[in-house]
Each structure stands twice: as C-alpha cells, then as structure tokens.
C-alpha positions in Angstrom: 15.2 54.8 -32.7 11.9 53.7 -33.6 13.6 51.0 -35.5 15.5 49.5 -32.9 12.0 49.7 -30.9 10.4 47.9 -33.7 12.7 44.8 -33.4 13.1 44.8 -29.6 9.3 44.3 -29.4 9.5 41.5 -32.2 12.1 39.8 -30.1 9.9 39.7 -27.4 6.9 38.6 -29.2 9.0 35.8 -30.7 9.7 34.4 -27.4 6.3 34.5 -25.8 4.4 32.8 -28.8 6.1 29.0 -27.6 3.9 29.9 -24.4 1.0 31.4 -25.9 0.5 28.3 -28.6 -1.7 25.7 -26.4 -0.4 22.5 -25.5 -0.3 19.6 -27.3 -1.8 16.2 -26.1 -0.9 12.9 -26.2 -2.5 9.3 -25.2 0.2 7.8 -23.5 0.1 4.3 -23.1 2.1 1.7 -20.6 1.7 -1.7 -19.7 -0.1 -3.4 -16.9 2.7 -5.1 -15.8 5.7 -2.3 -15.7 6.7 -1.8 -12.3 9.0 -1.0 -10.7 10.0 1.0 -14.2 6.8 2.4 -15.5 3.5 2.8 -13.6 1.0 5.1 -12.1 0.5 5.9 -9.1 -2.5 8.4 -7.3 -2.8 9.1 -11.6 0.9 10.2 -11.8 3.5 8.7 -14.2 5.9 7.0 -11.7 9.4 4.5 -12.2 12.1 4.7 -13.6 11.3 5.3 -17.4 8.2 7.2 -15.9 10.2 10.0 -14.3 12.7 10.5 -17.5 9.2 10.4 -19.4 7.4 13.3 -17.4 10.3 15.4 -17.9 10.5 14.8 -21.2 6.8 15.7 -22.1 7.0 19.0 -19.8 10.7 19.8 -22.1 8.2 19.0 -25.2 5.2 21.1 -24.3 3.1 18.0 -23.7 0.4 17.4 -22.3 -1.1 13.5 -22.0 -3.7 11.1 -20.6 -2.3 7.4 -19.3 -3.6 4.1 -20.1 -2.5 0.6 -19.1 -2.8 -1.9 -21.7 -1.3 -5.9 -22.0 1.9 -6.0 -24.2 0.7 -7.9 -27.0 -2.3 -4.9 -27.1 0.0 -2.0 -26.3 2.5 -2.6 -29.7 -0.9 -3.3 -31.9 -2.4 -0.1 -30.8 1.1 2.2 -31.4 1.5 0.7 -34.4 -2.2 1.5 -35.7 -2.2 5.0 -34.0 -4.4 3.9 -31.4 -2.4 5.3 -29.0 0.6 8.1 -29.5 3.2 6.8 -27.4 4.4 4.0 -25.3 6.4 2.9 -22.6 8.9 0.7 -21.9 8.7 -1.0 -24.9 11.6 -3.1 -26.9 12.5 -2.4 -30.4 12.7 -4.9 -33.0 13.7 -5.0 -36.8 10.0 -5.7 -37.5 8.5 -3.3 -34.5 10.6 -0.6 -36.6 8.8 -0.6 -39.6 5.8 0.1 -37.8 6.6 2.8 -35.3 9.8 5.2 -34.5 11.8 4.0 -31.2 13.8 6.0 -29.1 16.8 5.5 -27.7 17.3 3.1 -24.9 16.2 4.7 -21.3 17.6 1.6 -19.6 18.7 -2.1 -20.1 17.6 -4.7 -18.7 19.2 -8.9 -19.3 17.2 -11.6 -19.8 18.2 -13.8 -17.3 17.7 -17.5 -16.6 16.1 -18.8 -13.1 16.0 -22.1 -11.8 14.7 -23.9 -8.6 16.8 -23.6 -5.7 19.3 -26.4 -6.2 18.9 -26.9 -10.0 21.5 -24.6 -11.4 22.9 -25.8 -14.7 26.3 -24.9 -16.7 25.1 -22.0 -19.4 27.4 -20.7 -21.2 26.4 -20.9 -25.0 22.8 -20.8 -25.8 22.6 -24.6 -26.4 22.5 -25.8 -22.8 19.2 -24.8 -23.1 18.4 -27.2 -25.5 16.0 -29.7 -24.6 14.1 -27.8 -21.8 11.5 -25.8 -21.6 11.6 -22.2 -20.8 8.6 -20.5 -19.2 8.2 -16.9 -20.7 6.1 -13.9 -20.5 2.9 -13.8 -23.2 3.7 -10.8 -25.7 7.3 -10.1 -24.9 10.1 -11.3 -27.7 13.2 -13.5 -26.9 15.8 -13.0 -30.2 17.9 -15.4 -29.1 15.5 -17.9 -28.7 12.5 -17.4 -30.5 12.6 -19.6 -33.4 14.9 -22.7 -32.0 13.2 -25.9 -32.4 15.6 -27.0 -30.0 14.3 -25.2 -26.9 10.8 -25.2 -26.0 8.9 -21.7 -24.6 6.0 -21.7 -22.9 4.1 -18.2 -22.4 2.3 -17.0 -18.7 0.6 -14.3 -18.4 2.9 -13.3 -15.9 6.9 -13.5 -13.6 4.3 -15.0 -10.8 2.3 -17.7 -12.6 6.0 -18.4 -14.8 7.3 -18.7 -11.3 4.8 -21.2 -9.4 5.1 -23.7 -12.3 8.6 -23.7 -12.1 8.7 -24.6 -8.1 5.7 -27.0 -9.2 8.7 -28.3 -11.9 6.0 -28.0 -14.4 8.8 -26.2 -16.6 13.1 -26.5 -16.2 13.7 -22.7 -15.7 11.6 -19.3 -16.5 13.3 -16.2 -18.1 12.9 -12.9 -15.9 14.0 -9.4 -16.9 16.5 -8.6 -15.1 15.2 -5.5 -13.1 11.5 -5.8 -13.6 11.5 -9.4 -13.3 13.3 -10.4 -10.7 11.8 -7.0 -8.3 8.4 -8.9 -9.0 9.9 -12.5 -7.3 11.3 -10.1 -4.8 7.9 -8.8 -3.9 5.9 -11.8 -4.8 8.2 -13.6 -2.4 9.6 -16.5 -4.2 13.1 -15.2 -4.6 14.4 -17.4 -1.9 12.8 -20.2 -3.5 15.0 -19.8 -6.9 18.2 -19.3 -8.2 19.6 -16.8 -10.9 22.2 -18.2 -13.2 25.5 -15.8 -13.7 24.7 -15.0 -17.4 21.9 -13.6 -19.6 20.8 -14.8 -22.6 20.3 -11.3 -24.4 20.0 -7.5 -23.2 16.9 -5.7 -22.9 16.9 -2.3 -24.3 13.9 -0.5 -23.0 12.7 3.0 -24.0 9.7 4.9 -25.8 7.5 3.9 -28.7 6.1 6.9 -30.8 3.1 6.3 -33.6 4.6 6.9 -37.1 0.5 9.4 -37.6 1.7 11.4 -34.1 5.2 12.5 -34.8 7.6 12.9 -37.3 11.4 11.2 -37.7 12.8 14.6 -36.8 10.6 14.8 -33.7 12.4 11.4 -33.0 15.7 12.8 -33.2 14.7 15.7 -31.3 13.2 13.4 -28.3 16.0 11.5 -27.8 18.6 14.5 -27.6 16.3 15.4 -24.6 16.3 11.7 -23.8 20.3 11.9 -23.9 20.3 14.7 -21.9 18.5 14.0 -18.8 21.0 10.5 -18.7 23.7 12.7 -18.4 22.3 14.8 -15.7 22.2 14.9 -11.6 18.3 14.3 -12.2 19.1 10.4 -13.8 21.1 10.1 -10.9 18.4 11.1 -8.2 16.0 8.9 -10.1 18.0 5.9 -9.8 18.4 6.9 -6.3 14.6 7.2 -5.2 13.8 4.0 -6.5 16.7 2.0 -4.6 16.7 -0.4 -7.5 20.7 -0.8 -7.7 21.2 -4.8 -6.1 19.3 -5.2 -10.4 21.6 -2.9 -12.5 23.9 -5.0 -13.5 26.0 -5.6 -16.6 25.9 -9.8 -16.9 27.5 -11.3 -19.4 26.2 -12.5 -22.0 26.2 -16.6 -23.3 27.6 -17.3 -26.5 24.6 -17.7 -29.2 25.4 -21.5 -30.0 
C-alpha cells in the first residue's frame, strides 16, 4: 500500500514541476512595417502571424518583450543573437545558415502594380525586362534579384514605392500581396493603380528563431504547435477578425523566363 502511495505522489509531483519551473523569456522582435499581419497594439502582439505567435509562446511556456526594428536590422540582429525570435520573416538558402525558420504561417505573392491604365501582358518574367521595378529596402525578390535585365529600385516603403509610380518616376512597384496592397488600401492610392493577374513569386512568411536561443529540435517542436493551430477553429476565427479575405488569394504564378 505504501508503495502504491509512493508512486501516486510521484505522479503528481511529476506533473506540477512544468508549472513550478519559471518561465522562460524571450526578446521578440517584429518589423516596423508588418501590419495588418504582425504589430502591436496598446503593447499586445496583434495580426495575423501575431495571434498564431501568442498562442504559440503561452503553448511553449514563454514569456517575451516586443521590439520593432527595420528589415534589413531585424535579420542582422536574429542572426547575431541580438534578438531570440522574429516575425514575419522570409526564409532563404543563405538566411538558413544563419538562423532556424519555421514553417510558413501564411503566404503572401509578390505581385506587380501599375498606374491605372498601364497594364502590360506578364506572363514569363521577361516582360519585365527593361523597366524598373520599385521595391521595398531589405526585402529579397528570388526571381528577380540578380537580372541585369530588369532594374530595382528600393523605398523605404509601399507608400513612397507608390507616389513615384503615379509620379511615373518608375514602370510598376512590387507589393506583397496581403501586406502590401492593405497599405495602398489605407494609404488610399488603390484606385489610382492596377494589380496585374499574376505574381512573380510566393511569399512564405513565418518565424525566425536565433541558432544561441533554441535548438533544431525546439524547431521541430514549434512548428508541430505551428501545424496545429492551422488546422484548428482558432486559425479560422483569426482569419475571421481581421476581415482580410478580398488578399488571400492563390495567383498564379509567371513562368521564370
């Protein structure tokens, strides 16, 4: 009997030492320009990969501070261990070796917008040759960085990229696909421009973890949790709250020639 005691009490103990060890906490980083899918608000994670990253730190044991940060800063500082993690990044081959990447929490297209009544045919990548793009400062194009053909000029921003195209100081700007084109929504030049039916490459955003902060298997374990709330009525309320849907689209995608 005293046995059996013995190991009920040990059971017990067992479960109440996850909630007796303290929390741990992490510097959470975002960027200044993430909204409508990662921002805070009245000091509270809020967007879309906001929400899914609350939950997940609360599934983790988490806790963390927030801190908004330019791209080209916010990848330096993960990759040194400035910071522990960060949102709504993109992967890359070379980004890899430097940090561990989650899963994707959503996708995003990098579309192509023109003035209102400049649309041009784009199917393959080379009807872009010759013009120049305007582009965000710190974000990556695959698709086009690196063609000689096509010229990119960087903004600090969707709004400065946008008045230089209605000033036809450049032939077209390339705008993320939900976070883009929600910021010429609110900005007001929407109206002003046209988007063309395909994208030039998807966006796969998710979470950025320092290789000094966590471990591969932590990785793995993060984006089960990840995978999980995806596939839950929670995702769905998200994607709800935020009425975002007129952006999530699936456009196809040019041929890369």
């Amino acid at each position: 009997m005293n046995q059996k005691r013995s190991k009920k009490w040990l059971l017990c103990l067992l479960l109440l030492i996850p909630n007796l060890l303290p929390a741990k906490e992490i510097l959470v980083a975002l960027p200044t320009e993430g909204a409508p899918l990662v921002e805070i608000v009245n000091g509270e994670l809020k967007g879309m990969i906001g929400d899914v990253s609350k939950i997940l730190f609360t599934k983790m044991g988490y806790t963390y501070k927030l801190e908004k940060y330019p791209f080209p800063r916010l990848y330096a500082m993960l990759q040194d261990g400035t910071v522990d993690v960060a949102l709504r990044v993109l992967a890359s081959e070379k980004r890899r070796k430097l940090a561990w990447y989650s899963d994707p929490i959503i996708t995003e297209y990098q579309t192509i917008v023109v003035k209102k009544g400049r649309a041009f045919p784009f199917a393959k990548l080379s009807d872009l040759n010759g013009k120049t793009l305007g582009v965000i400062r710190g974000f990556i194009y695959p698709v086009m960085d690196g063609r000689n053909e096509i010229r990119l000029e960087a903004g600090i921003d969707n709004a400065m990229n946008a008045r230089k195209l209605l000033a036809d100081r450049v032939d077209a700007i390339v705008v993320n696909s939900i976070f883009g084109l929600e910021s010429l929504k609110t900005d007001g030049f929407l109206d002003k421009v046209e988007i063309l039916p395909n994208a030039a490459a998807p966006v796969p955003l998710g979470i950025g973890l320092a290789m000094s902060k966590f471990s591969d298997a932590e990785r793995r374990e993060i984006n089960q949790i990840i995978h999980e709330i995806l596939h839950s009525p929670q995702w769905t309320a998200i994607l709800k709250s935020y009425g975002l849907s007129q952006w999530q689209n699936d456009y196809p995608l040019v041929k890369n020639e």
